[in-house]
C-alpha atoms as a printed R data frame, in Angstrom:
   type eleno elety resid chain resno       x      y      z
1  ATOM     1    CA   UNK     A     1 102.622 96.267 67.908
2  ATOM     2    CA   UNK     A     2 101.176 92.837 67.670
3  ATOM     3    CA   UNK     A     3 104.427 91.276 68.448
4  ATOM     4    CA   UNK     A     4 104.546 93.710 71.648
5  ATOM     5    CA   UNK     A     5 101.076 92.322 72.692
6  ATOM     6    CA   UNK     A     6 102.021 88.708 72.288
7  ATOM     7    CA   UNK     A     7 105.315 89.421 74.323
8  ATOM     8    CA   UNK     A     8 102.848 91.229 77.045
9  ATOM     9    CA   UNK     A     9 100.736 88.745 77.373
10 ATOM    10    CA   UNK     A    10 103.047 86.423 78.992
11 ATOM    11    CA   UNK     A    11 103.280 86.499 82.969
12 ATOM    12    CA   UNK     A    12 106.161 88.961 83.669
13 ATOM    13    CA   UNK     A    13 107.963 86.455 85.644
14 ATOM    14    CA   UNK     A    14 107.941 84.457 82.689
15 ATOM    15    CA   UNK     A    15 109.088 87.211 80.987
16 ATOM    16    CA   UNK     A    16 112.185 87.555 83.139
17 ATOM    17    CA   UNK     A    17 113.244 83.857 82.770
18 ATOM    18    CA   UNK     A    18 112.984 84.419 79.294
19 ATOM    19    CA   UNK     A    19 115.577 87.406 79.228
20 ATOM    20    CA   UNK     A    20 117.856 85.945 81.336
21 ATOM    21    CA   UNK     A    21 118.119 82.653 79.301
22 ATOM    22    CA   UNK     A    22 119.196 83.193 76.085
23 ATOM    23    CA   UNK     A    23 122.185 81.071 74.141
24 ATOM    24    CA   UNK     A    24 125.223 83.640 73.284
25 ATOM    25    CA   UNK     A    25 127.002 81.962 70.657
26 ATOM    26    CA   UNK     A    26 129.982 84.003 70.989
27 ATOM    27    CA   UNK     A    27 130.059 82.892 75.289
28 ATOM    28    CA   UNK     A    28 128.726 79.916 73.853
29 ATOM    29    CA   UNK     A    29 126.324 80.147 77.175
30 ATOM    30    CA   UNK     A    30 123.413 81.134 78.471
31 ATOM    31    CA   UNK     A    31 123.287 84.814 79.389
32 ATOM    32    CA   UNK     A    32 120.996 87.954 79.593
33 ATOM    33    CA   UNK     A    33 119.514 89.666 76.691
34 ATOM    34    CA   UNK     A    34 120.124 93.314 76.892
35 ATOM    35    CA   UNK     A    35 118.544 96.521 74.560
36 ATOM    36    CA   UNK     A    36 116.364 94.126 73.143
37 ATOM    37    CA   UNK     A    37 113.400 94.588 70.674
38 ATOM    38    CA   UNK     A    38 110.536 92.513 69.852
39 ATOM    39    CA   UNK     A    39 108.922 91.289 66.450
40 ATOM    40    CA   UNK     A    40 107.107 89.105 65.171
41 ATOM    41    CA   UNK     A    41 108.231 85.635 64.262
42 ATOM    42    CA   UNK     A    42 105.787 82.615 62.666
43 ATOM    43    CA   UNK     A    43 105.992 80.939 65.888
44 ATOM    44    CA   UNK     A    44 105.756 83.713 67.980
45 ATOM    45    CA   UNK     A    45 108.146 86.453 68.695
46 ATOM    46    CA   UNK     A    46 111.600 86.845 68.493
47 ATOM    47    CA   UNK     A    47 113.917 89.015 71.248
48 ATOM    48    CA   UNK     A    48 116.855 90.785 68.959
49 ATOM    49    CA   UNK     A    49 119.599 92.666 71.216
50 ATOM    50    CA   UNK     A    50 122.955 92.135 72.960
51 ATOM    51    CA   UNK     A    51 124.675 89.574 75.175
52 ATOM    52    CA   UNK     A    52 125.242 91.227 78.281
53 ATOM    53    CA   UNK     A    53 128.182 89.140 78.825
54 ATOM    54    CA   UNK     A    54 129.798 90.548 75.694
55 ATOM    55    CA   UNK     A    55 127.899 92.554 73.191
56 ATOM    56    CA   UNK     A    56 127.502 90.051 70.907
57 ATOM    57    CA   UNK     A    57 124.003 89.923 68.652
58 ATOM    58    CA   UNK     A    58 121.757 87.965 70.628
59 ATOM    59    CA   UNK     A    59 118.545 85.800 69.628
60 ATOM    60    CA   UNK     A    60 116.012 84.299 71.056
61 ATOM    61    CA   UNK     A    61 112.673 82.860 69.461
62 ATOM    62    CA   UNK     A    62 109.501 82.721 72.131
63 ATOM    63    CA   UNK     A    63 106.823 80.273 70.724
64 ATOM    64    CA   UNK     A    64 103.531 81.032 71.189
65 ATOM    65    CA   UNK     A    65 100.706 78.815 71.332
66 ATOM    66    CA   UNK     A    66  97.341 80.951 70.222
């Protein structure tokens, strides 16, 4: 939940650039995240789910200043 509220607290447009820019290393590109989930990471949170490009696992780590 805290991770969720960290993740919320970011502007939604934010948000969206966020999604949308995150490095497939299978594409070996930037693509959309897709069925993502969000948890807690010691910087901030991390986005786990899909390339949308090609299914691949698909990272990205948000750092958050508090």
């Amino acid at each position: 939940m805290e991770a969720n509220k960290k993740w919320l607290a970011i502007p939604e447009n934010e948000r969206k650039q966020l999604i949308a820019n995150v490095f497939c290393s299978s594409c070996k590109d930037a693509v959309t995240i897709t069925d993502f989930i969000i948890v807690d990471h010691p910087v901030g949170v991390m986005l786990e789910g899909k390339c949308k490009n090609c299914g691949s696992k698909a990272v990205r780590v948000v750092e958050i200043d508090e």
